[in-house]
DOPA-274705 format. One record per residue: chain; x, y, z of N, C-alpha, C, O in turn; residue in three letters; residue number from 1. Coordinates in nm, 4 decimals. Example, Ala and Ser with C-alpha at 12.3 -4.5 7.8 and 13.67 -1.06 7.14 Angstrom:
<sites>
site cadena:A&n_c1:1.3190&n_c2:-0.5690&n_c3:0.7800&ca_c1:1.2300&ca_c2:-0.4500&ca_c3:0.7800&c_c1:1.3200&c_c2:-0.3300&c_c3:0.7800&o_c1:1.4236&o_c2:-0.3319&o_c3:0.8465&residuo:Ala&num:1
site cadena:A&n_c1:1.2850&n_c2:-0.2250&n_c3:0.7080&ca_c1:1.3670&ca_c2:-0.1060&ca_c3:0.7140&c_c1:1.2900&c_c2:0.0030&c_c3:0.7870&o_c1:1.3409&o_c2:0.1138&o_c3:0.8039&residuo:Ser&num:2
</sites>
This chain:
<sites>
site cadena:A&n_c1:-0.6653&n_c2:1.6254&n_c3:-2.8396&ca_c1:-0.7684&ca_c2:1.6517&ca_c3:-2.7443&c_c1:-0.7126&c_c2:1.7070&c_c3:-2.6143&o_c1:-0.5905&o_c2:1.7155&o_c3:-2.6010&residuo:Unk&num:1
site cadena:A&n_c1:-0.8021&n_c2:1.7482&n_c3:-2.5100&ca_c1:-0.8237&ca_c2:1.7726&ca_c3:-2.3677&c_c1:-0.6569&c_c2:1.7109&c_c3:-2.2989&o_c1:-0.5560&o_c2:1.7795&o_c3:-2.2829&residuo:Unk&num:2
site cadena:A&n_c1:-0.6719&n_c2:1.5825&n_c3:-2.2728&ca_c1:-0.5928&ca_c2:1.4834&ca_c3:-2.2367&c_c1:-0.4527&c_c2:1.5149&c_c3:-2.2550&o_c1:-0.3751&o_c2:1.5084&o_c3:-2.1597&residuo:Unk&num:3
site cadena:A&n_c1:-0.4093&n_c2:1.5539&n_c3:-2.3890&ca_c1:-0.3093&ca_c2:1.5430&ca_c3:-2.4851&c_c1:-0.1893&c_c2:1.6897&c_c3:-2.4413&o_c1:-0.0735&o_c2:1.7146&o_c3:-2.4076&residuo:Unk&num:4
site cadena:A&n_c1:-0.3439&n_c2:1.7621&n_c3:-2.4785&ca_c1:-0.2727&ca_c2:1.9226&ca_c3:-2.3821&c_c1:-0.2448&c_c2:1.9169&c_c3:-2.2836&o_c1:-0.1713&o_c2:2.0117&o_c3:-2.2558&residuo:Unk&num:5
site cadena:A&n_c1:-0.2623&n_c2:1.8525&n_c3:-2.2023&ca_c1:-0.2697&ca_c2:1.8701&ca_c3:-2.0945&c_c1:-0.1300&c_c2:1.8171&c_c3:-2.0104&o_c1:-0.0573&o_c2:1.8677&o_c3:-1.9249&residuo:Unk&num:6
site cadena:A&n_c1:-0.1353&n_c2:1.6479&n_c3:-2.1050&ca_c1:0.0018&ca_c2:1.5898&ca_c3:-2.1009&c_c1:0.1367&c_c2:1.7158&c_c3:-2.1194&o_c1:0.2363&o_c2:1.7192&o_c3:-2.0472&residuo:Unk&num:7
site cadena:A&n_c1:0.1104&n_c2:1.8017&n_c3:-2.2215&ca_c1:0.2481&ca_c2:1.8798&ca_c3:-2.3222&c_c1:0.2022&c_c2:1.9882&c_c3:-2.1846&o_c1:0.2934&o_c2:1.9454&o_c3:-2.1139&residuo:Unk&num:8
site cadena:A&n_c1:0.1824&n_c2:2.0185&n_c3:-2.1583&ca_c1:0.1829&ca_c2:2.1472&ca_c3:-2.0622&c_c1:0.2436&c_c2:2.0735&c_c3:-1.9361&o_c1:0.3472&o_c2:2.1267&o_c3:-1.8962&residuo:Unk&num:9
site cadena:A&n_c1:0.2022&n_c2:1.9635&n_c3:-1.8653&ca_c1:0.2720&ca_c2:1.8952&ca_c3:-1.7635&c_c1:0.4275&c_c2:1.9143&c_c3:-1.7949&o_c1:0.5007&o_c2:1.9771&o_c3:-1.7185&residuo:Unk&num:10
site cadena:A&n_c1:0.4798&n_c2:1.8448&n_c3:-1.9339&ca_c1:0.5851&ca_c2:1.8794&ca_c3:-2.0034&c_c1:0.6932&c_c2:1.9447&c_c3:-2.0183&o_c1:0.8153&o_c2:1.9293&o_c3:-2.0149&residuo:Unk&num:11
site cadena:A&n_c1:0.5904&n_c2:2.0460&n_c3:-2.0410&ca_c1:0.6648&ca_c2:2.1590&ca_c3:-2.1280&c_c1:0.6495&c_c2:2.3054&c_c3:-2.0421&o_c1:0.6963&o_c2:2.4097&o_c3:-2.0876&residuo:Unk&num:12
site cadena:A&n_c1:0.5955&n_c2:2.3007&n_c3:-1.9441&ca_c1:0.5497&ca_c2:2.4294&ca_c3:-1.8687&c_c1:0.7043&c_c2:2.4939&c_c3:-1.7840&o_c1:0.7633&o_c2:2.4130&o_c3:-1.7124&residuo:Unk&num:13
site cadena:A&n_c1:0.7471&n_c2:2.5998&n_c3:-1.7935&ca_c1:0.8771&ca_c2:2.6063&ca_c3:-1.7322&c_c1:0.8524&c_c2:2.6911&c_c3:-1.6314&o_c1:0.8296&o_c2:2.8106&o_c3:-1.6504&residuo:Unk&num:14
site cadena:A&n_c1:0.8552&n_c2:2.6351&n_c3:-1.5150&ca_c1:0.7935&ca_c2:2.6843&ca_c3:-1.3747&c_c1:0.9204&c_c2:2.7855&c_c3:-1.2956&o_c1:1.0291&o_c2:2.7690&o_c3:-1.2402&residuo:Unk&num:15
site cadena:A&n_c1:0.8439&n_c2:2.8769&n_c3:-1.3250&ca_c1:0.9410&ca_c2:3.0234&ca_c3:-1.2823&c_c1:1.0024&c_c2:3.0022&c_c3:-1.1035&o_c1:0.9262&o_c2:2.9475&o_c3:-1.0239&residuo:Unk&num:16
site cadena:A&n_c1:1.0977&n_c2:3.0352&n_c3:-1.0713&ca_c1:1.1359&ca_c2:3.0228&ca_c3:-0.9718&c_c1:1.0548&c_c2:3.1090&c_c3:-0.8698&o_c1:1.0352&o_c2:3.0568&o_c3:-0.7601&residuo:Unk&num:17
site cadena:A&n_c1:1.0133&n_c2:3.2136&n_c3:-0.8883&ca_c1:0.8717&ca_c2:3.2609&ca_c3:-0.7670&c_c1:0.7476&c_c2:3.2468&c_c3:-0.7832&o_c1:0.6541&o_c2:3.3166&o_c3:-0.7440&residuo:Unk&num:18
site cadena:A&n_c1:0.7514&n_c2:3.1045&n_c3:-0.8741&ca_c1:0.6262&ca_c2:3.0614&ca_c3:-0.8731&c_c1:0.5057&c_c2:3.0247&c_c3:-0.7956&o_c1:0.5262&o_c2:2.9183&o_c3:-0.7373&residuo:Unk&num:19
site cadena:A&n_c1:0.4148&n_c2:3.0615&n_c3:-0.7782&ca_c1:0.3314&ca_c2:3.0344&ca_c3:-0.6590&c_c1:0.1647&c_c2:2.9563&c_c3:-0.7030&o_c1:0.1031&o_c2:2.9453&o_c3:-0.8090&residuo:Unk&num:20
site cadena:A&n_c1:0.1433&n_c2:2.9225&n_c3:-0.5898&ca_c1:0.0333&ca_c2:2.8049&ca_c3:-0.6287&c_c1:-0.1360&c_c2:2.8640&c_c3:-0.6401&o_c1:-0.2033&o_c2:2.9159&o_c3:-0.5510&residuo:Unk&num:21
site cadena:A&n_c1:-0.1717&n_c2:2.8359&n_c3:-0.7763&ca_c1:-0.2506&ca_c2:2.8824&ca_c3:-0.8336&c_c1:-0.3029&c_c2:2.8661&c_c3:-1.0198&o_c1:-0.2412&o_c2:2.8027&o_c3:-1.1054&residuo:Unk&num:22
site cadena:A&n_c1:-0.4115&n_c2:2.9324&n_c3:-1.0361&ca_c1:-0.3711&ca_c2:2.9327&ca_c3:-1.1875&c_c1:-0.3902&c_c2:3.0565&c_c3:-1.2587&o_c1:-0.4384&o_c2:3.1610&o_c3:-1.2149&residuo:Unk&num:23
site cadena:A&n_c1:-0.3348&n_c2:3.0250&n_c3:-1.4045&ca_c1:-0.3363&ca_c2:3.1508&ca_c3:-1.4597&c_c1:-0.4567&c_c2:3.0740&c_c3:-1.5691&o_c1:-0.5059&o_c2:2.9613&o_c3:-1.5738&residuo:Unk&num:24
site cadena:A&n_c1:-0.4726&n_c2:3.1982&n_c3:-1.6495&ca_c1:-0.5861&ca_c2:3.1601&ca_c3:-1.6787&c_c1:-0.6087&c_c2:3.2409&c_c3:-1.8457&o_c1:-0.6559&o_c2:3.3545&o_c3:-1.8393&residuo:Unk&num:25
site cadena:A&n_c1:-0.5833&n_c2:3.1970&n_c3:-1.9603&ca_c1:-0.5005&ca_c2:3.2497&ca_c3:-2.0617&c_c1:-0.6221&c_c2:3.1925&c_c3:-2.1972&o_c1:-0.6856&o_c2:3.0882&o_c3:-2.2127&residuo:Unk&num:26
site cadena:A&n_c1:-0.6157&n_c2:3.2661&n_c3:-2.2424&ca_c1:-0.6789&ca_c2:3.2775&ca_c3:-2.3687&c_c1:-0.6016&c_c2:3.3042&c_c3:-2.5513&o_c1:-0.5632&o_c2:3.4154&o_c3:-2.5874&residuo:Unk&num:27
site cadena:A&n_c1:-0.5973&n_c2:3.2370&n_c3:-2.5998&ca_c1:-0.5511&ca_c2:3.2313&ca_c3:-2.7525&c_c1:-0.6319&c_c2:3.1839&c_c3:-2.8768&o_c1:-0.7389&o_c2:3.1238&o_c3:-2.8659&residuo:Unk&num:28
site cadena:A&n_c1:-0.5652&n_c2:3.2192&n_c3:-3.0127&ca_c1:-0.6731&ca_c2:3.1933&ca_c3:-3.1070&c_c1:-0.5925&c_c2:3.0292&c_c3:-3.1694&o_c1:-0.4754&o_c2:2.9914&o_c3:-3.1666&residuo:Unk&num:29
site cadena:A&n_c1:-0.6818&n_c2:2.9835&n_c3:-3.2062&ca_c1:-0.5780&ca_c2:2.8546&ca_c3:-3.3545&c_c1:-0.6703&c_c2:2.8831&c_c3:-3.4497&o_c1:-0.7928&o_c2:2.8796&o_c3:-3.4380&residuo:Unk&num:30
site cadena:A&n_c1:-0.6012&n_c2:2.9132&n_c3:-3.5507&ca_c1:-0.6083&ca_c2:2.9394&ca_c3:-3.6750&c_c1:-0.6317&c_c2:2.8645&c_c3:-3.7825&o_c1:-0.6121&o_c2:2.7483&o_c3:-3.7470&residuo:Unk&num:31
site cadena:A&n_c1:-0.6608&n_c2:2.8673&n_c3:-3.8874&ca_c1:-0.7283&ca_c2:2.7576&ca_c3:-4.0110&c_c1:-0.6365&c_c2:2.6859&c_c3:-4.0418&o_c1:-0.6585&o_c2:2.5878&o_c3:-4.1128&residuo:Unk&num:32
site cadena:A&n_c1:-0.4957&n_c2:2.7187&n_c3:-3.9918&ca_c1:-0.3679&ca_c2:2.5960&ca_c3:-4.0029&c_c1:-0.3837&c_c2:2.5027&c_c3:-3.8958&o_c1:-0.3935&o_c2:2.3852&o_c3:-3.9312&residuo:Unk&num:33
site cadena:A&n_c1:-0.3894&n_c2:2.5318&n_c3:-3.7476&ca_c1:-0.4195&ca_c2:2.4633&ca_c3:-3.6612&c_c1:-0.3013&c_c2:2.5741&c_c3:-3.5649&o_c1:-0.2857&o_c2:2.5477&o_c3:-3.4457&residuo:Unk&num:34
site cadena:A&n_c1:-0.2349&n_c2:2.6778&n_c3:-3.6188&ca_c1:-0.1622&ca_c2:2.7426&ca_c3:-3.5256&c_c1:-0.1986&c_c2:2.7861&c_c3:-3.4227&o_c1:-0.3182&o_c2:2.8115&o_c3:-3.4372&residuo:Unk&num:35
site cadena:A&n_c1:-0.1575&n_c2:2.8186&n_c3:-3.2936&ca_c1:-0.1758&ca_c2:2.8970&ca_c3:-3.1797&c_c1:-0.1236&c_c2:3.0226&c_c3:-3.1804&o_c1:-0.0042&o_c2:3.0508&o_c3:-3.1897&residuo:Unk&num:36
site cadena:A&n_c1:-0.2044&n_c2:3.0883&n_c3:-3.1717&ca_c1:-0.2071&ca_c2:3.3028&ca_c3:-3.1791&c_c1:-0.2450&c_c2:3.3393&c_c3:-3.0916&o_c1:-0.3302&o_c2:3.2798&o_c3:-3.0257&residuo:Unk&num:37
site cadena:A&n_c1:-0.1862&n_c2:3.4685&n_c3:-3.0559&ca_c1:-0.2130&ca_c2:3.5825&ca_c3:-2.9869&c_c1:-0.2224&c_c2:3.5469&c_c3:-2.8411&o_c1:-0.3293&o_c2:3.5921&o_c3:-2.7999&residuo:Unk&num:38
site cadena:A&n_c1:-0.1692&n_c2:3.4972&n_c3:-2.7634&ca_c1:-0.2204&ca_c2:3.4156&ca_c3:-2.6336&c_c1:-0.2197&c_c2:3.5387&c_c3:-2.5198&o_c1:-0.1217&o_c2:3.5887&o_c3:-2.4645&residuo:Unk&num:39
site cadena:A&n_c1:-0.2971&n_c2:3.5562&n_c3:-2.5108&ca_c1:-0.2984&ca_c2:3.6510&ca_c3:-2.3759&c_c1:-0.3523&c_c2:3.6295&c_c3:-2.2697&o_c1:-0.4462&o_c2:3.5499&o_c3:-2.2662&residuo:Unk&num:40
site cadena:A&n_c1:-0.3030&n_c2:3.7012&n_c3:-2.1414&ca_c1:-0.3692&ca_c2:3.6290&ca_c3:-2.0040&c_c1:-0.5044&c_c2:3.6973&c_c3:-1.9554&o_c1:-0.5137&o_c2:3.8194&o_c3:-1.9678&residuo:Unk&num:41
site cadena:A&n_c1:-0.6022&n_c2:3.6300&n_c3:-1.9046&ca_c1:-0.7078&ca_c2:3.6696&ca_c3:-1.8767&c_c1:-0.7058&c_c2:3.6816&c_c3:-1.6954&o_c1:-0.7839&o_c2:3.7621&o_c3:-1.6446&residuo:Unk&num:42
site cadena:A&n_c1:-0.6395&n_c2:3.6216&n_c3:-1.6300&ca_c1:-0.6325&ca_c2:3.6153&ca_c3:-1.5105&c_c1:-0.4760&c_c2:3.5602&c_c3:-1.4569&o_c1:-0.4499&o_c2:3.4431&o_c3:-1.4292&residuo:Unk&num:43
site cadena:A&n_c1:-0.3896&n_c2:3.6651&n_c3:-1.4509&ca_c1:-0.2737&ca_c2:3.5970&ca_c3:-1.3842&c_c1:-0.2742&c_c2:3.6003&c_c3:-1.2106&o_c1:-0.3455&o_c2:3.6486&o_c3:-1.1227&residuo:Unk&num:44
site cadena:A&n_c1:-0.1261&n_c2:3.5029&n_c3:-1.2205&ca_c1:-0.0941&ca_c2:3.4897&ca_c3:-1.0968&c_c1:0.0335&c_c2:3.6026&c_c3:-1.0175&o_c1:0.0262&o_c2:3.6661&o_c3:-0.9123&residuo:Unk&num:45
site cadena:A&n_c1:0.1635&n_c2:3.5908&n_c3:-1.1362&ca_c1:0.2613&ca_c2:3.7266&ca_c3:-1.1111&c_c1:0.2872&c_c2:3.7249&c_c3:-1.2226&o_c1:0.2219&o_c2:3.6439&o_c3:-1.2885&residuo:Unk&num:46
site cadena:A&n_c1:0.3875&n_c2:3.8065&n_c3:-1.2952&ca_c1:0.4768&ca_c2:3.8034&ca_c3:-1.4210&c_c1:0.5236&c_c2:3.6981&c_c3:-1.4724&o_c1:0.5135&o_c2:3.6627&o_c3:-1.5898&residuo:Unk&num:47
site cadena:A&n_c1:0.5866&n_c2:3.6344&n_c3:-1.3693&ca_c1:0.6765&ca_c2:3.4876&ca_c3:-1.4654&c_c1:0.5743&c_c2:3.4110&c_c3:-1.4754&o_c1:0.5512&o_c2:3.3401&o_c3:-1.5733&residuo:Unk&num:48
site cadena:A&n_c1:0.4984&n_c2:3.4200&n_c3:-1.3651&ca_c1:0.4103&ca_c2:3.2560&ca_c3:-1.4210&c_c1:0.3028&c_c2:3.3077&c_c3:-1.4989&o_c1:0.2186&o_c2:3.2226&o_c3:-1.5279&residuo:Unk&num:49
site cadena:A&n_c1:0.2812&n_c2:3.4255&n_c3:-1.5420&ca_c1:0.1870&ca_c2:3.4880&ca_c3:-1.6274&c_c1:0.2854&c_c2:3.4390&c_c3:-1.7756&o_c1:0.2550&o_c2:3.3462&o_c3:-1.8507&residuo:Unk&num:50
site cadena:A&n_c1:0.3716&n_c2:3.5031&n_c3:-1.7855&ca_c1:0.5110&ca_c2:3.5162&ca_c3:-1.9050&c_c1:0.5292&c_c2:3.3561&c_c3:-1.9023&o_c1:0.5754&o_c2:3.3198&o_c3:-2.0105&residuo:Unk&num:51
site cadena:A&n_c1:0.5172&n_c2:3.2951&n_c3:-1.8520&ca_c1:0.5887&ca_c2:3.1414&ca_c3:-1.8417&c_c1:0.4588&c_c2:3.0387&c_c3:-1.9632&o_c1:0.4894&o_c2:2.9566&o_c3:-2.0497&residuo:Unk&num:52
site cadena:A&n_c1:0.3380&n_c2:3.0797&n_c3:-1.9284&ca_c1:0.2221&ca_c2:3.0064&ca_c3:-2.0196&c_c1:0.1994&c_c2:3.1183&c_c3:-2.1595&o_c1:0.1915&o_c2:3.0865&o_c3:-2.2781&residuo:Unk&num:53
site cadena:A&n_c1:0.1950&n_c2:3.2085&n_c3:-2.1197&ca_c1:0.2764&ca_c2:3.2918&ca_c3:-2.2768&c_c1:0.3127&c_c2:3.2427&c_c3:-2.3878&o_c1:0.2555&o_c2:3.2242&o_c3:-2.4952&residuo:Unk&num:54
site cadena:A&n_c1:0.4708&n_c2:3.2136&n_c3:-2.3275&ca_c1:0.5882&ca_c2:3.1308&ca_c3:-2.4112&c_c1:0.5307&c_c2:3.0050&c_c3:-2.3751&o_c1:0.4880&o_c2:2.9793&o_c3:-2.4876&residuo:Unk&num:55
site cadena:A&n_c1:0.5064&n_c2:2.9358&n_c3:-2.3270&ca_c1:0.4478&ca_c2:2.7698&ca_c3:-2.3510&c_c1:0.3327&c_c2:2.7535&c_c3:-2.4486&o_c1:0.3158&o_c2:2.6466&o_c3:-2.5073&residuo:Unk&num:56
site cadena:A&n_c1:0.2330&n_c2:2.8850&n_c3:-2.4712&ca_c1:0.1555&ca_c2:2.8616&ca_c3:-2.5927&c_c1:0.1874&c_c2:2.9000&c_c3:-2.7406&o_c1:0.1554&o_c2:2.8590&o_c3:-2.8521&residuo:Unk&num:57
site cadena:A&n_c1:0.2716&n_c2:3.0055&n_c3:-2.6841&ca_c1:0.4332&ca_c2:3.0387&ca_c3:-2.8475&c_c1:0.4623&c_c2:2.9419&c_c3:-2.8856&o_c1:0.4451&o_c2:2.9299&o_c3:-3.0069&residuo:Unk&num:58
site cadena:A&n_c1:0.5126&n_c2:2.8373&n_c3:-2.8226&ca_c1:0.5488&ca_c2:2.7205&ca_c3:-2.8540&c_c1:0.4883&c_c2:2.6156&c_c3:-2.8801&o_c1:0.5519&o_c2:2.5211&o_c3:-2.9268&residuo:Unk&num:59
site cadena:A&n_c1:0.3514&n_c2:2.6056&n_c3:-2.8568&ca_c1:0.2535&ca_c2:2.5254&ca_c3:-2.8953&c_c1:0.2751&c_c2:2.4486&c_c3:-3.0248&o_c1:0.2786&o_c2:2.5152&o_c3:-3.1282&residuo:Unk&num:60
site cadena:A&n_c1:0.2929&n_c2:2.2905&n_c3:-3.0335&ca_c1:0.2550&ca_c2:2.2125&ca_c3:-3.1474&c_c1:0.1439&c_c2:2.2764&c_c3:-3.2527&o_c1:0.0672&o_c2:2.3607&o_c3:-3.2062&residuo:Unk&num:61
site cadena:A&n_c1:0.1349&n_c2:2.2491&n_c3:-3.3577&ca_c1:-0.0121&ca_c2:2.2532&ca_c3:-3.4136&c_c1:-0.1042&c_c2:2.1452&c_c3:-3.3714&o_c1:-0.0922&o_c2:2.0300&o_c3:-3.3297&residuo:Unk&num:62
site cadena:A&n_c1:-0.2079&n_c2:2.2333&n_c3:-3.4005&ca_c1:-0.3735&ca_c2:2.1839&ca_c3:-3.3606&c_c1:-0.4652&c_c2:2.1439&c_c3:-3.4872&o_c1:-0.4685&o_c2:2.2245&o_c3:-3.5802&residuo:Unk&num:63
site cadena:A&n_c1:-0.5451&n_c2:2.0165&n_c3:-3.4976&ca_c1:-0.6070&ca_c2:2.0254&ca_c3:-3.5735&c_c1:-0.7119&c_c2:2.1119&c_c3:-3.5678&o_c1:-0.7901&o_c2:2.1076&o_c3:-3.4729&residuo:Unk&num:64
site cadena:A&n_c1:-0.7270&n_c2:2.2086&n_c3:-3.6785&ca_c1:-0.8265&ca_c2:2.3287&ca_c3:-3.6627&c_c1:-0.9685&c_c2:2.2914&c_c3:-3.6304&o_c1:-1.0304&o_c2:2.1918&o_c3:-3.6678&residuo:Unk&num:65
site cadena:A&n_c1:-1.0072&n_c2:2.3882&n_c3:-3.5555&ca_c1:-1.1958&ca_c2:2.3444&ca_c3:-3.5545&c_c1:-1.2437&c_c2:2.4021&c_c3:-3.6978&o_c1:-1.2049&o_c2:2.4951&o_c3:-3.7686&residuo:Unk&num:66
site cadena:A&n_c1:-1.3557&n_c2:2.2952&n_c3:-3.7096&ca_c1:-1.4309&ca_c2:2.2679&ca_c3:-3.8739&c_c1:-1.5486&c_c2:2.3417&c_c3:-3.8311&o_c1:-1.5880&o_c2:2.3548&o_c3:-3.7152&residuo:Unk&num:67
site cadena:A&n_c1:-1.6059&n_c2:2.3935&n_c3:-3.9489&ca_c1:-1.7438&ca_c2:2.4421&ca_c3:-3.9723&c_c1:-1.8519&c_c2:2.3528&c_c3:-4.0253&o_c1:-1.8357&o_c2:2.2310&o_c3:-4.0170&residuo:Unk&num:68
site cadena:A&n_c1:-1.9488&n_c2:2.3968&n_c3:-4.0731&ca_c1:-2.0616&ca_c2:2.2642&ca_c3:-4.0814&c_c1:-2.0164&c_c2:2.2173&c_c3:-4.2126&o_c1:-2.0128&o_c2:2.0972&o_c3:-4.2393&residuo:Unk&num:69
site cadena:A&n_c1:-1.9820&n_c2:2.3083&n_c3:-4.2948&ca_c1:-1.9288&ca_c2:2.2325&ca_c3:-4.4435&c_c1:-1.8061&c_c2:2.1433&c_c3:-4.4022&o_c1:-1.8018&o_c2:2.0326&o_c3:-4.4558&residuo:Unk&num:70
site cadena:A&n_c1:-1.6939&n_c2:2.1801&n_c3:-4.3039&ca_c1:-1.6023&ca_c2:2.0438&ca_c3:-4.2756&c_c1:-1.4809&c_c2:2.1468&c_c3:-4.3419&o_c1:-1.3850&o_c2:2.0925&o_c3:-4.3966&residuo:Unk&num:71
site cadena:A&n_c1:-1.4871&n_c2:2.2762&n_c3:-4.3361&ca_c1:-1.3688&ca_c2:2.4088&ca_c3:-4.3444&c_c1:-1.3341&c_c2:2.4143&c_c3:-4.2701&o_c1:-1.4141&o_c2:2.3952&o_c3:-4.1785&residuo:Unk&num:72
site cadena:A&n_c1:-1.1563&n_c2:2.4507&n_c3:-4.2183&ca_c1:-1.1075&ca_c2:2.5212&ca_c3:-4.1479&c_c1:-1.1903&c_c2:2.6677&c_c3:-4.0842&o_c1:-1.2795&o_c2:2.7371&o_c3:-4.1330&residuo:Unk&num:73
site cadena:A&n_c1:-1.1120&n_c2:2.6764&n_c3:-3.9486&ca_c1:-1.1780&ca_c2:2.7867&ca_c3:-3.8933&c_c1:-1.1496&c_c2:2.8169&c_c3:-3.8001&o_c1:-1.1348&o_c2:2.7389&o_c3:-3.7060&residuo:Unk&num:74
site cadena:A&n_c1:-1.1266&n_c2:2.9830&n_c3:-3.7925&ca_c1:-1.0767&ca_c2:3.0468&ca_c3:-3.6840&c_c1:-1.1429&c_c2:2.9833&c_c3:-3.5165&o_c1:-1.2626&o_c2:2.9796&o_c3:-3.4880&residuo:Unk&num:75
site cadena:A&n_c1:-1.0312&n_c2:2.9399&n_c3:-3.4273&ca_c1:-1.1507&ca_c2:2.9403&ca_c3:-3.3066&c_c1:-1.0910&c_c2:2.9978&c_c3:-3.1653&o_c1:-0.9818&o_c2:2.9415&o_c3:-3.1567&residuo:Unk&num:76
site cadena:A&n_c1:-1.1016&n_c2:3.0531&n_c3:-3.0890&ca_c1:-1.0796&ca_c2:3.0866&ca_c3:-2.9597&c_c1:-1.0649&c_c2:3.0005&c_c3:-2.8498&o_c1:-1.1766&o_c2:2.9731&o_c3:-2.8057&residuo:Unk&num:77
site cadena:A&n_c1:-0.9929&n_c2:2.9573&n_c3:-2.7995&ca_c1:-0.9582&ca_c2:2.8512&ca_c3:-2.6825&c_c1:-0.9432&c_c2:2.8761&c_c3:-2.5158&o_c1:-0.8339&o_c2:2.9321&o_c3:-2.5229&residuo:Unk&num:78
site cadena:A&n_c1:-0.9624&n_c2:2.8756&n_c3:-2.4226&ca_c1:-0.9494&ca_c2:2.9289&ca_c3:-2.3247&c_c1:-0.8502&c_c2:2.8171&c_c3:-2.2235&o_c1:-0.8843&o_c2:2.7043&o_c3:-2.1881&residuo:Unk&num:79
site cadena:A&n_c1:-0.7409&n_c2:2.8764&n_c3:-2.1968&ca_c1:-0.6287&ca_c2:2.7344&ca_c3:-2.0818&c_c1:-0.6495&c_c2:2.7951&c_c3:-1.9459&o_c1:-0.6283&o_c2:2.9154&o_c3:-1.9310&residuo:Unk&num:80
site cadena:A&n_c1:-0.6941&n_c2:2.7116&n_c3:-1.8346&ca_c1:-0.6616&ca_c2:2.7008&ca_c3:-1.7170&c_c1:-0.5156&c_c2:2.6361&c_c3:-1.6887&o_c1:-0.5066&o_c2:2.5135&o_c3:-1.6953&residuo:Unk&num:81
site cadena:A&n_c1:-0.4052&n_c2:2.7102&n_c3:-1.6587&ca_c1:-0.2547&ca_c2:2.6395&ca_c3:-1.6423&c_c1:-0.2802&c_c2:2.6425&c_c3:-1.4595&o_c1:-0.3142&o_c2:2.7409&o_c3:-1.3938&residuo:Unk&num:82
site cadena:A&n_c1:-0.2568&n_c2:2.5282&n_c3:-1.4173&ca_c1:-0.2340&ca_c2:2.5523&ca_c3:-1.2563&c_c1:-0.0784&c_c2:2.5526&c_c3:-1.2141&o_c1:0.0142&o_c2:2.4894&o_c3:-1.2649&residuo:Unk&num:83
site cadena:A&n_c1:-0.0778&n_c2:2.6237&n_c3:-1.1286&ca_c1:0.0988&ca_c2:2.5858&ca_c3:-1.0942&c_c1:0.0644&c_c2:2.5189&c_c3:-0.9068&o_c1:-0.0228&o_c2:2.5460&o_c3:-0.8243&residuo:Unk&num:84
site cadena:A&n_c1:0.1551&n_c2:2.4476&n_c3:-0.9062&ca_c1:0.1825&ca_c2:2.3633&ca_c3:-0.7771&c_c1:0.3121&c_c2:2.3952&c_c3:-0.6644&o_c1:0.3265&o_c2:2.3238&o_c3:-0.5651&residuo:Unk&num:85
</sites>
């Protein structure tokens, strides 16, 4: 859940040295495995800290996939607010 991500990004986020305070604002798919794809930014802040949540969703654990009404795997679209401090 919510919570969980949120913990692994506290984590795992590798805060670029001209990092500046704000967020980026990044969009990716998870897939009927539960993988994280294609992550691209919808609103950055500069390069690294754009490039920095990039590679932190490359690296993403698996996800349990979102289900359909039959209880199938299924493509879904996710949207991350990353803040930097």
């Amino acid at each position: 859940g919510m919570p969980k991500l949120k913990e692994y990004i506290s984590q795992n986020l590798q805060k670029p040295k001209d990092s500046i305070s704000g967020k980026v604002y990044a969009k990716f798919i998870v897939d009927e495995r539960g993988k994280a794809l294609n992550p691209t930014i919808i609103k950055g802040l500069n390069k690294n800290c754009d490039k920095a949540v990039i590679d932190m969703i490359n690296k993403f654990p698996m996800f349990n996939p979102a289900l359909d009404k039959e209880g199938k795997p299924i493509i879904c679209d996710l949207y991350l607010p990353v803040e930097f401090y």
